[in-house]
N, C-alpha and C positions, 0 to 999 in steps of 0.2 A: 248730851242726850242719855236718859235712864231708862233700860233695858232690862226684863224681867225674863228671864228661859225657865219654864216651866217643863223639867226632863231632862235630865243626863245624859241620854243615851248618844248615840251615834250619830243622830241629825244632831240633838240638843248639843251635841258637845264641842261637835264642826261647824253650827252655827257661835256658839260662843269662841269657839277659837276664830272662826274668819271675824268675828263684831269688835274682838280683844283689838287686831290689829289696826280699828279704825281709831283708838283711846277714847275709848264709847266705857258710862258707867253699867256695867254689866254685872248683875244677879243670878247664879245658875244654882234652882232648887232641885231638889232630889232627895229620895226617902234611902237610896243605896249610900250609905257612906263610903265604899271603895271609889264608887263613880265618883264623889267628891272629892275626897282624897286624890284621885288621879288628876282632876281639872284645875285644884289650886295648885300642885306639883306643876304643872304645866304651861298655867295661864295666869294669867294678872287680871284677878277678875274676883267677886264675892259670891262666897258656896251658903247655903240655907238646908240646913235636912231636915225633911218631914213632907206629911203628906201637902202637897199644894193648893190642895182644895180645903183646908185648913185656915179660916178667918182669919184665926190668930197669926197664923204663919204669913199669909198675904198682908194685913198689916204689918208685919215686923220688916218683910220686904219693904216695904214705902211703896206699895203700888199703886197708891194716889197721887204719888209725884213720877209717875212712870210715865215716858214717851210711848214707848213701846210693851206689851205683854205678851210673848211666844207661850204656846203650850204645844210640846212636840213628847208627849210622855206616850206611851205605846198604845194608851187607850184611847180610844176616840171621843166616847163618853167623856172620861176624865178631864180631855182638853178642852172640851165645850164646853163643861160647866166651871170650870176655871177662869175660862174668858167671862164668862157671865158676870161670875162674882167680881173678877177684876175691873170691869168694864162700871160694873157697881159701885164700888172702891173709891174710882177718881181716874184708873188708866186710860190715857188719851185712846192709844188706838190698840185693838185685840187682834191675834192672829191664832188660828187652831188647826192642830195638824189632824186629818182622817184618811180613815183610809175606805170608806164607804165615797165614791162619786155618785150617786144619787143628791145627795147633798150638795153639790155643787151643782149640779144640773136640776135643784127641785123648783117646782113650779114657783110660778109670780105670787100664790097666795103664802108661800114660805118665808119667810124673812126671817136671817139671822141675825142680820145689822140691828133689827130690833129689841132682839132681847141682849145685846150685847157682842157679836162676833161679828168683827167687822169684815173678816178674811175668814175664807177656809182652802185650806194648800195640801191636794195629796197627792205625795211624793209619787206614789205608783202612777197617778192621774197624766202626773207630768212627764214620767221616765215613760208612757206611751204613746202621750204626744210626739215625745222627742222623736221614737223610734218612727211613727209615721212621718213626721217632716224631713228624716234622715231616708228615708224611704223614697219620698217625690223626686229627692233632690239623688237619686243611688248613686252619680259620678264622682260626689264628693264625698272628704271625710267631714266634714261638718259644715251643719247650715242651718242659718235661724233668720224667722223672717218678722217685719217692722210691720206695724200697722196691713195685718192681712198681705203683706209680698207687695206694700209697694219700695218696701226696701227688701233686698235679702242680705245678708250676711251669707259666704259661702269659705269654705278652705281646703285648698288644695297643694297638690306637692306637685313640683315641676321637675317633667323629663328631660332628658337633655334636646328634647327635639321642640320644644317650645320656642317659638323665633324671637321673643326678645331677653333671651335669655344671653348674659353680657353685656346686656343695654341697661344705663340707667333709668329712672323711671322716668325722666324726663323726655329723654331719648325715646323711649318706648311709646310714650304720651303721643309726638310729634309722629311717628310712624303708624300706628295706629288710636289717629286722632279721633275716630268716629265710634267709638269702642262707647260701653253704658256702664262702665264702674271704674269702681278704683280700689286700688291697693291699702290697707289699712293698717297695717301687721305683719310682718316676716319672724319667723323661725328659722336660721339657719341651720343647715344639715349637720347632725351630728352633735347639735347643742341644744341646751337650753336656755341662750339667749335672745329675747325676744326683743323686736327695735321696730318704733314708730317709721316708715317709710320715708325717706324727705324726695327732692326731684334731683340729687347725684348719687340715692340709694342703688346699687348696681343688684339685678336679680341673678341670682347663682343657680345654677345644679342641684335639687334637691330641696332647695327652700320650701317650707310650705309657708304659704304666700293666704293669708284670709282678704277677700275681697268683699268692698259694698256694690249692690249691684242693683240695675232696672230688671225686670221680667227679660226685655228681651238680650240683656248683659249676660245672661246664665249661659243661654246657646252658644255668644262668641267667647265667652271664659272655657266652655267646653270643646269648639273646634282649636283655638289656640292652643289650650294643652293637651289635645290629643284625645280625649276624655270622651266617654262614650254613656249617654242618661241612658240605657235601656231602660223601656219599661218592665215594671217589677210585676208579675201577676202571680208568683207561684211561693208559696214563704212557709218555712220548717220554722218552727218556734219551740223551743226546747225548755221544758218549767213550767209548769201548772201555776205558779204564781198569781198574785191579782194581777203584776203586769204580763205577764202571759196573756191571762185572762182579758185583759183589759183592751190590749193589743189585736189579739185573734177577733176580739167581737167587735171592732173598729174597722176591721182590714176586710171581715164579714160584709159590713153592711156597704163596703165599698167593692164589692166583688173580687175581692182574689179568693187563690183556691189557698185557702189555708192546711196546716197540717200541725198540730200541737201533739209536742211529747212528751212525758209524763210516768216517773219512776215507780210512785203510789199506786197500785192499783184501785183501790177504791178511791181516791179523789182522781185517778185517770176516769170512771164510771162515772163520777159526779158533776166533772165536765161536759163528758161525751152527753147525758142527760142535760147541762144545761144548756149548750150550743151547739146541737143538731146538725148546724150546718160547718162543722169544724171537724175535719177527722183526726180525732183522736186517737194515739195508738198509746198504751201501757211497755214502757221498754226504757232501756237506759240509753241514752240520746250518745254515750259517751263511746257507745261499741261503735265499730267500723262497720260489722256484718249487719245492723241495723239499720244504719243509716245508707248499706246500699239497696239492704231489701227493698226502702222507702224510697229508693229512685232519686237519693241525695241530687247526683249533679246534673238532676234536672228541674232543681232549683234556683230562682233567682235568688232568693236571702234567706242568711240562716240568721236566727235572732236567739240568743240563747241568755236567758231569764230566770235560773235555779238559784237558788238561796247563796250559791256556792260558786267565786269569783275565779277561780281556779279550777272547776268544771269546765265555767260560761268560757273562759279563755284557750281551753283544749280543744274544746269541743267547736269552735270557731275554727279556730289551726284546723282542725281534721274536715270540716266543711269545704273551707277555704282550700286545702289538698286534693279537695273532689270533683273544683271546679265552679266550687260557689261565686258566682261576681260580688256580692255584699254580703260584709259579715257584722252584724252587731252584739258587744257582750257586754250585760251588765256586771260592773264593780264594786267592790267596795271601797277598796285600795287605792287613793288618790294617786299614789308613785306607780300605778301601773299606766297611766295615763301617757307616761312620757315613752312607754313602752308599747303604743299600739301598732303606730306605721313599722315599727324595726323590727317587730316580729309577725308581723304581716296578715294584721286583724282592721278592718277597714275604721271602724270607730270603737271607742267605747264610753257609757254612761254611766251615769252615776246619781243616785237617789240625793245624796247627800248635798250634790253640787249645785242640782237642778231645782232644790228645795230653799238653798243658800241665796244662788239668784233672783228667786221671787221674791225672799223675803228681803232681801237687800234695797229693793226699790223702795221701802220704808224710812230706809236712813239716809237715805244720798239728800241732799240738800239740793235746792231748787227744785221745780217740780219734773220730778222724774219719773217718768211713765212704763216704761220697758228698761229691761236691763241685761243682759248674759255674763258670762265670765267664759274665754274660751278655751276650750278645755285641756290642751297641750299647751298652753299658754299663759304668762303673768300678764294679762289686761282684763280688763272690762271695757264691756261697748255699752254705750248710754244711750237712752234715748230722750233728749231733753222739751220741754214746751216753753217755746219762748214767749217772758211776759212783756210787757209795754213797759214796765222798769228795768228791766234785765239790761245788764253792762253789753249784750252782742244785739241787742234788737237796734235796728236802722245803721247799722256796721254793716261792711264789704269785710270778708272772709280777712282777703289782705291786708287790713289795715285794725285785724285786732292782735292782741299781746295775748294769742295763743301759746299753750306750755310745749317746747320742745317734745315733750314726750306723749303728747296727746295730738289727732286728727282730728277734719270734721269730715267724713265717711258721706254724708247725706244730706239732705231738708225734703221732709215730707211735707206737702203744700197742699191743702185741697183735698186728702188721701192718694195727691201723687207726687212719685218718687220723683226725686231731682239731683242729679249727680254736682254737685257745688262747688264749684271751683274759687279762685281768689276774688273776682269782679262779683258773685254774687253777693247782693245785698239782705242779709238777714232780717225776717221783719216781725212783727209779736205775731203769734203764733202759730208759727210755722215751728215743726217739729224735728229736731236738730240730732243727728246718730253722731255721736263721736265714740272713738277709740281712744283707751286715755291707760298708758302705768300707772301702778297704784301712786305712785310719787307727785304724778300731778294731777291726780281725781280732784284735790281740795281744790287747787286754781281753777278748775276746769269749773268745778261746782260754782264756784266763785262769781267766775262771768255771767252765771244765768240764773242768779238770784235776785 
């Protein structure tokens, strides 16, 4: 598969690095020669400088022979009419990064697929998605849901006061046989080794433990571990950013009382002008005597969203100090990921990661509909559509040459969720959630082609 990146920067380069590892032909242009110079140093992969909206330069790529065309270069503009031209060229399919959502959200008489862009993915769009889905679900550290919630994906760490805690998963199955999910994924305590669950998996102390789960699987995942959903109505958001921005006017139109903070004073003004119903205050998020004046820990969530990952991270700790129940901070720094629960920041997100995963759904083989990567974690969870050729359609779970290192979490049927054990029979198109290490994504792929 031939892949064009269009932008070096920080997505562009984390998408070429994650594309590198699937041995995908991969093209990263850029007009920075340093940005260049760093990603051949780095990656196994072909550099292009110059502007990429450049004919000549898009020929010289072979973007006629491209599967794929990314353009994540800082401008929005730039990226659109690069897909354009590319799309012109011969490249099968265009992807363009913005950071304007109106464009995603523009009416029926809009069409970008027409002149060329078959995608448009903005990163901010999605880093405040995430944060309201992280929001519904506030007991856990992560959660992402399948066709509308009739699957969710959830992750949690286990107290010691969890009862099948000592028990294999087998064990645990048989005692709490009436339960709505299942186990998909463990992390054990202290490590960064991750392991597909089997039924003499034994759950430890500390594990955090990602579950697939029905609606009503969330409640008994939450009274088993002790875990408390309060509802969330009351949210400090720290950073004027679009996702600030983005966020506050989302959680607006769903009624909480929002409170956005803002170091700028004139883009704190330009806020408080644009959204009325958001109180804005002009102040450093990062004082203590600020955030008591603003009645911090009578807060349900703090969400801290500044340019600066190392602010968003203190400034969580000091929330989280005050009594905060949910803290979310955005990152940059992939290695701080493994760093959230041990210093005791409830999640954290990431642009680069959340932008990695949409666009991934591109290149997985078979038809792949949804996809995540979870985030203290080496897996992906797939969301498959089974065809009437496909090696697992009219198969019983148990009786396929499943990979060791992959599950199947789910089958969406109908747009509902169904927890799928060994006797079920898989059938065309029913829509298949598997957990899989990168090691057997390609068998995994394999079956449902």
């Amino acid at each position: 598969m031939k892949i064009i990146i269009a932008g070096a920067g920080e997505v562009g380069f984390h998408l070429a690095k994650l594309l590198s590892y699937e041995s995908l032909d991969i093209t990263l242009i850029d007009i920075d020669r340093d940005r260049l110079n760093y990603a051949e140093g780095h990656l196994d992969i072909k550099t292009l400088r110059g502007n990429a909206s450049s004919l000549a330069l898009l020929k010289e790529s072979d973007v006629a022979e491209s599967d794929l065309f990314i353009a994540v270069t800082a401008s929005e503009s730039v990226n659109i009419t690069v897909c354009i031209l590319a799309k012109q060229l011969g490249s099968q399919k265009t992807i363009a990064r913005i950071s304007n959502a109106e464009f995603i959200n523009a009416d029926e008489n809009i069409s970008f697929v027409d002149i060329g862009v078959d995608e448009l993915i903005s990163p901010e769009d999605l880093a405040a998605s995430e944060i309201l889905q992280l929001l519904d679900q506030s007991a856990f550290s992560n959660s992402y849901e399948f066709e509308d919630g009739a699957l969710t994906m959830i992750g949690t760490k286990l107290g010691a006061n969890v009862p099948f805690i000592g028990k294999t998963i087998k064990e645990a199955a048989s005692v709490f046989s009436d339960v709505h999910f299942m186990p998909i994924a463990i992390q054990r305590k202290g490590t960064q080794f991750t392991m597909i669950p089997r039924g003499d998996t034994i759950f430890e102390e500390g594990d955090t433990v990602f579950f697939i789960t029905l609606e009503e699987g969330v409640e008994e995942i939450q009274k088993l571990s002790g875990k408390s959903n309060k509802p969330i109505k009351n949210v400090m958001i720290l950073g004027g950013s679009k996702i600030g921005i983005n966020t506050a006017k989302e959680l607006c139109e769903k009624k909480f009382r929002v409170i956005l903070l803002e170091q700028n004073k004139l883009k704190a003004m330009e806020i408080d002008e644009l959204m009325p119903d958001v109180m804005v205050i002009h102040g450093d998020g990062r004082s203590s005597e600020l955030l008591d004046e603003e009645a911090i820990e009578s807060m349900d969530a703090f969400i801290s969203v500044t340019e600066n990952s190392e602010t968003n991270i203190m400034s969580c700790l000091m929330a989280s100090s005050k009594g905060v129940q949910k803290t979310i901070a955005l990152v940059e720094n992939m290695d701080y990921f493994h760093l959230s629960q041990a210093i005791g920041i409830d999640t954290l997100i990431n642009k680069k990661l959340l932008t990695a995963n949409t666009i991934f759904r591109y290149i997985r083989r078979g038809e792949v509909v949804d996809m995540t990567t979870l985030n203290n974690l080496n897996a992906e969870i797939l969301e498959f559509v089974v065809k009437s050729d496909s090696k697992v359609a009219n198969c019983k779970i148990k009786d396929l040459d499943f990979p060791r290192r992959a599950t199947i979490g789910g089958v969406i049927k109908d747009n509902k969720g169904i927890i799928a054990l060994g006797d079920y029979r898989i059938l065309p198109g029913d829509r298949v959630v598997v957990c899989a290490l990168p090691r057997a994504i390609k068998r995994v792929e394999g079956l449902f082609l």
